[in-house]
C-alpha positions in Angstrom: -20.0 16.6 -27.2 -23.1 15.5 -29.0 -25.9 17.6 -29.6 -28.4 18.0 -26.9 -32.4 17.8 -28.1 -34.8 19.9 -26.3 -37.5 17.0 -26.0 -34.6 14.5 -24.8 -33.5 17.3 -22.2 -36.7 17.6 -20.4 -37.5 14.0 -21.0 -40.9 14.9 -22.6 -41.7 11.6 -24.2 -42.0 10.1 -20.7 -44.2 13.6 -19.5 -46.7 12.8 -22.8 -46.9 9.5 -22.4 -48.1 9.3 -19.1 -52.1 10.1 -19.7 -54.1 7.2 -19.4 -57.5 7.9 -19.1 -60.2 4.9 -17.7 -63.0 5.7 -19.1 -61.9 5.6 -22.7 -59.7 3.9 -25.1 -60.2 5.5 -28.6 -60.3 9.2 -28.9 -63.4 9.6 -30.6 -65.3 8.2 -27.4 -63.2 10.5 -25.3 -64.7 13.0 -22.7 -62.9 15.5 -20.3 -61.3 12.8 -18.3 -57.7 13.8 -20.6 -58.2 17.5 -19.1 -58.9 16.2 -15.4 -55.6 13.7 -15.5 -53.4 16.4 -17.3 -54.8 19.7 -14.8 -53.9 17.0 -12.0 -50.6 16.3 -13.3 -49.6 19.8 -13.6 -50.6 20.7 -9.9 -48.1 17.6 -8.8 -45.2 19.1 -11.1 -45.6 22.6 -9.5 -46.2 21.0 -6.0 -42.9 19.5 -6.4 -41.3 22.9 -7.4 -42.8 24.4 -4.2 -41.1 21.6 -2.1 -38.0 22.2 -3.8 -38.1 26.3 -2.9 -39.4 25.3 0.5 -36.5 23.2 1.3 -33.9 25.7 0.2 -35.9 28.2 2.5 -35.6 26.1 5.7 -32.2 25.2 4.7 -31.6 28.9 5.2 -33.2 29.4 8.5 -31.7 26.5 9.9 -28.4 28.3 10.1 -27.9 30.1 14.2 -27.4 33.1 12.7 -28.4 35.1 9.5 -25.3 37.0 8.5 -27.4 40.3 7.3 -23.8 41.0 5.4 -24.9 37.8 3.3 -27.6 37.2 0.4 -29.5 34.9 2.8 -32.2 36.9 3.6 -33.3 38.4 0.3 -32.4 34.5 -1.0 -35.0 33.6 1.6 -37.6 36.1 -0.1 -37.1 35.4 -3.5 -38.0 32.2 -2.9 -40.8 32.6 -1.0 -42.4 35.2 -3.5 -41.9 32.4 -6.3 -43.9 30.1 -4.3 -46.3 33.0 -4.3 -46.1 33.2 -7.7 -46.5 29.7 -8.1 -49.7 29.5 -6.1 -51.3 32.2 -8.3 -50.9 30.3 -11.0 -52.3 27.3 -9.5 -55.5 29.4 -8.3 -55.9 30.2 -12.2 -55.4 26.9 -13.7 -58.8 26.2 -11.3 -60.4 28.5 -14.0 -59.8 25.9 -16.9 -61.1 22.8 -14.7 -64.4 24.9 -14.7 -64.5 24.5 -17.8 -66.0 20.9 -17.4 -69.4 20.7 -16.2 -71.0 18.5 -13.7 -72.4 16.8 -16.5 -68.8 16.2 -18.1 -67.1 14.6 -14.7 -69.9 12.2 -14.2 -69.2 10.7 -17.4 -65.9 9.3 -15.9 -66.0 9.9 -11.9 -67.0 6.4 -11.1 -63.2 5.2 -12.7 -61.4 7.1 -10.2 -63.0 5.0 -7.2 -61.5 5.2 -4.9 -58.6 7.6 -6.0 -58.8 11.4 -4.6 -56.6 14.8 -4.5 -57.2 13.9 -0.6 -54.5 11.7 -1.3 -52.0 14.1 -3.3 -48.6 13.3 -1.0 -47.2 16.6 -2.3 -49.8 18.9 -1.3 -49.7 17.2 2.6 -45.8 17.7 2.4 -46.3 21.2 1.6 -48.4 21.9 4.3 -46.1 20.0 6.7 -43.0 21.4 5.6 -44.9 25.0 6.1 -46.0 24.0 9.8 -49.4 22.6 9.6 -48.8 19.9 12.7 -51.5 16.7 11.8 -53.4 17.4 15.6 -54.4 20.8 13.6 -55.9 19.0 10.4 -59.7 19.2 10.0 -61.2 15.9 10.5 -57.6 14.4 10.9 -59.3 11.0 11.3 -59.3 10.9 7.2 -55.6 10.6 7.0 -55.5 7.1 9.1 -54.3 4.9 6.6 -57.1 1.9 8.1 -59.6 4.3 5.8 -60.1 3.5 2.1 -59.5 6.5 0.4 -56.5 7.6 2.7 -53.8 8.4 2.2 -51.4 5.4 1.8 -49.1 4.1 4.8 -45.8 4.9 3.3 -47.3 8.5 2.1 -48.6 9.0 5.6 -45.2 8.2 7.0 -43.4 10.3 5.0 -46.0 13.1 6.1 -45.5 12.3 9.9 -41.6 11.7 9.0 -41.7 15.8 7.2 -44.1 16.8 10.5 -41.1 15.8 12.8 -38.1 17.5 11.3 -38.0 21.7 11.7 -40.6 22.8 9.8 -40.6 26.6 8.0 -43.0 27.7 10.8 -40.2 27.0 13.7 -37.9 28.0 12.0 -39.1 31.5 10.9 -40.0 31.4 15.1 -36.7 30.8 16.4 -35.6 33.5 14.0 -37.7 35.9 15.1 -37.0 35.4 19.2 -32.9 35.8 18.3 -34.0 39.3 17.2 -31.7 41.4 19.9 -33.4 45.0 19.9 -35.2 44.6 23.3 -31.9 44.0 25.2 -31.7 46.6 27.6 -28.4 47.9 27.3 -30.1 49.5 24.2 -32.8 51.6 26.2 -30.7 52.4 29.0 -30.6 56.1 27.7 -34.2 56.2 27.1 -36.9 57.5 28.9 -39.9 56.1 29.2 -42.7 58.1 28.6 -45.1 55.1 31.0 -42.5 55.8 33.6 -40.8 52.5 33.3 -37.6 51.0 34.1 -37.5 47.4 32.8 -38.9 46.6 28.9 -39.4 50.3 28.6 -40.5 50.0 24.9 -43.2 47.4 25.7 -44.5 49.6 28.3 -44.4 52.4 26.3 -46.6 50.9 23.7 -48.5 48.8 25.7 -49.7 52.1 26.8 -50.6 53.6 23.7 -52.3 50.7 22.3 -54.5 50.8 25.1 -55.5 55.1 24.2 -56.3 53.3 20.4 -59.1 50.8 21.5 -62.5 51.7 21.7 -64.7 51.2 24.3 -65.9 48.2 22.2 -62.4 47.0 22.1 -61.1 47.3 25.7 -60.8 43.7 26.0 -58.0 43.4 23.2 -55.6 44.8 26.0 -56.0 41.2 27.7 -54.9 39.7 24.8 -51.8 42.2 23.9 -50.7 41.3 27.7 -50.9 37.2 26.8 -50.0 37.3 23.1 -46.8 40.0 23.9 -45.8 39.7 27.4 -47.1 36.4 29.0 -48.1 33.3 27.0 -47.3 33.9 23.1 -49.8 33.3 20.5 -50.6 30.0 19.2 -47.4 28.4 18.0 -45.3 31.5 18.8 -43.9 32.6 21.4 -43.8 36.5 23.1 -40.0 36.8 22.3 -41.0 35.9 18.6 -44.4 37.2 18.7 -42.9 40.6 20.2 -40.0 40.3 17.3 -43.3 40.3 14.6 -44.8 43.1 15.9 -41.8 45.2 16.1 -40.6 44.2 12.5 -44.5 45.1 11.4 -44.2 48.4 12.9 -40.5 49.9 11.7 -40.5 48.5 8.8 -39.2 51.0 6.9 -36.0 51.3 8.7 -33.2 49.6 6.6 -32.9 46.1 8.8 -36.1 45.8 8.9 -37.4 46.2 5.2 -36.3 42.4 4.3 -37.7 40.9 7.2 -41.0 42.6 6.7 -41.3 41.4 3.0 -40.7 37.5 4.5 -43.3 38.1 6.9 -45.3 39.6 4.3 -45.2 36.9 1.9 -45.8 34.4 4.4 -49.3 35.4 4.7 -49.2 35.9 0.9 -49.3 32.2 1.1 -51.6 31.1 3.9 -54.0 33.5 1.7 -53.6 31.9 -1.2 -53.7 28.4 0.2 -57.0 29.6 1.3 -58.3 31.0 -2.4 -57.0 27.5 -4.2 -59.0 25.8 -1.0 -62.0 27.4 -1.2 -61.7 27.6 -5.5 -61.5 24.0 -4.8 -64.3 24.3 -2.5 -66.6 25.7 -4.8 -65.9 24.0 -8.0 -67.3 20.6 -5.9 -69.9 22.1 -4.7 -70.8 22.9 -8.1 -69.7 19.3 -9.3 -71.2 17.0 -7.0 -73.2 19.2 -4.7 -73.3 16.9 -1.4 -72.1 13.9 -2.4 -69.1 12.0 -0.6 -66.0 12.4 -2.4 -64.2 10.2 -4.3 -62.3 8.8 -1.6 -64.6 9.0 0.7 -64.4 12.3 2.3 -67.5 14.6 3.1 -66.6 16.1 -0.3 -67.7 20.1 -0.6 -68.1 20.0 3.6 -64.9 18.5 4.4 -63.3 21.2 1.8 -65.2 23.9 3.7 -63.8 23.0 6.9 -60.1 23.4 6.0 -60.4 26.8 4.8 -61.1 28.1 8.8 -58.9 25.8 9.9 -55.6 25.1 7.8 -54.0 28.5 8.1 -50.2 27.8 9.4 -49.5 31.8 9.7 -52.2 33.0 11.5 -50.4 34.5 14.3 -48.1 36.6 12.1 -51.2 37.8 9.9 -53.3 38.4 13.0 -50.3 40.9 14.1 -52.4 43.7 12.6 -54.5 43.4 15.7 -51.7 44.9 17.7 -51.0 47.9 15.2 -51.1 51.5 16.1 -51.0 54.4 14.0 -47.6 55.3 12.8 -47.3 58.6 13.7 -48.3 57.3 17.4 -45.3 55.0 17.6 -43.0 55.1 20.3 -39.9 57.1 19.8 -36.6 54.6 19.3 -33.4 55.6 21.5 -30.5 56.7 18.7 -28.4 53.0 20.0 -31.5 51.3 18.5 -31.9 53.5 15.2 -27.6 52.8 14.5 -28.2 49.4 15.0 -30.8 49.0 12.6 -30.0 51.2 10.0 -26.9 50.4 7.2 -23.6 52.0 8.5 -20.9 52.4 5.9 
């Protein structure tokens, strides 16, 4: 076997050889345009190592059933947490962009006409592999490829392609509503302390949600009865919504622990989609002030507008509306405290 070079490995002559920047040809005219093409360069490369994780996440939820017997679950998490990992990073690589003033982009901003992050395919395939559906996009009208400065047709179709298969978001859904603890042969021993005799537990803490609010609160019940017991919350439904809540609130109990990290981590990552977003937001603020974009967007304004908008968890962040104290939580029937604890 011959001998295997690190540089030949990893291919690096083709990684260093691919900076070309516009605005200069010999180095002693050069400017900050190198650090702007190789700080770009090294979001794609970790974009695509998200992807990667991603895919071998919703590969794992797309199974009918997660065998809690197998690694599957704590696979799942591992991989999620990298991505969170990864997205820290990303949020402090911002910190060496800043490093080049206003002053220092202008000197080559007019060679990236019309060329724009808008139009990083990665980053839109993370966000549609994660859940964020193209009807939920601030100012979607800038991805329609009929705008210079769009994305490009075969991007967007790979984007609407990505936005049509199962995306982490249904998947983690459908998960969550095959969660079998609110069958009622598992309460039939219980007694409700609401007096119920269907969907005792729900009753139960329906009822001491409502002794939590405030007075300034009372209208939260409303939305407990629609988000739990009616009409779901946003993308997810009451069977999955109730599945959150009840993962949220016994986590501690063995079953539960690794589901609770998942859910966990998946608003790690809406929250740190929204610090990159609004580092972003800042920095070209700070850059350009108001001006348009380079391709063409409302530039700091149309950066502001994601951050309220682009969350893809929101639901299972916005669970912590529904908490109650824990030592207020109802008590669970022994059936329900076998079945979720680890029986040798």
């Amino acid at each position: 076997m011959d001998n295997l070079y690190y540089s030949d490995y990893i291919e690096l002559d083709k990684i260093l050889n691919t900076q070309h920047p516009r605005s200069f040809e010999k180095m002693e005219d050069g400017n900050d345009e190198m650090l702007f093409i190789i700080i770009h360069q090294a979001y794609e490369l970790w974009f695509k190592q998200i992807i990667f994780e991603l895919d071998l996440t919703r590969n794992i939820f797309l199974q009918d059933r997660i065998n809690e017997n197998l690694p599957d679950m704590s696979n799942a998490v591992h991989k999620l947490k990298r991505i969170v990992k990864i997205l820290e990073l990303l949020n402090q690589q911002v910190n060496v962009l800043e490093t080049m003033t206003a002053l220092d982009f202008l000197e080559f901003r007019n060679h990236l006409l019309p060329a724009s992050g808008f139009q990083s395919k990665q980053f839109r395939l993370i966000e549609a592999k994660l859940g964020l559906k193209m009807e939920e996009r601030y100012k979607k009208e800038y991805y329609k490829n009929t705008r210079r400065g769009s994305l490009s047709e075969s991007d967007m179709q790979e984007v609407s392609h990505v936005e049509g298969e199962s995306t982490l978001k249904e998947l983690i859904s459908k998960w969550l509503e095959r969660t079998p603890f609110f069958d009622e042969k598992y309460w039939v021993d219980h007694v409700s302390t609401s007096g119920a005799k269907e969907n005792k537990f729900w009753s139960d803490y329906r009822q001491a949600y409502q002794n939590s609010l405030s007075t300034d609160e009372v209208g939260r019940l409303a939305e407990f009865d629609k988000a739990f017991l009616n009409e779901g919350r946003g993308d997810l439904s009451p069977k999955a919504m109730q599945a959150a809540l009840f993962i949220t609130l016994y986590r501690n109990l063995p079953v539960f622990q690794l589901p609770f990290e998942l859910l966990n981590t998946l608003s790690e990552i809406d929250e740190l989609l929204s610090n990159w977003r609004y580092r972003h937001f800042s920095m070209v603020r700070r850059m350009i002030g108001i001006r348009a974009g380079t391709g063409g967007t409302s530039g700091a304004g149309y950066l502001e507008g994601t951050l309220s908008q682009h969350y893809i968890f929101r639901e299972i962040t916005e669970v912590a509306t529904f908490l109650i104290e824990r030592s207020k939580l109802p008590e669970l029937p022994n059936v329900v405290k076998e079945k979720v604890s680890f029986n040798l």
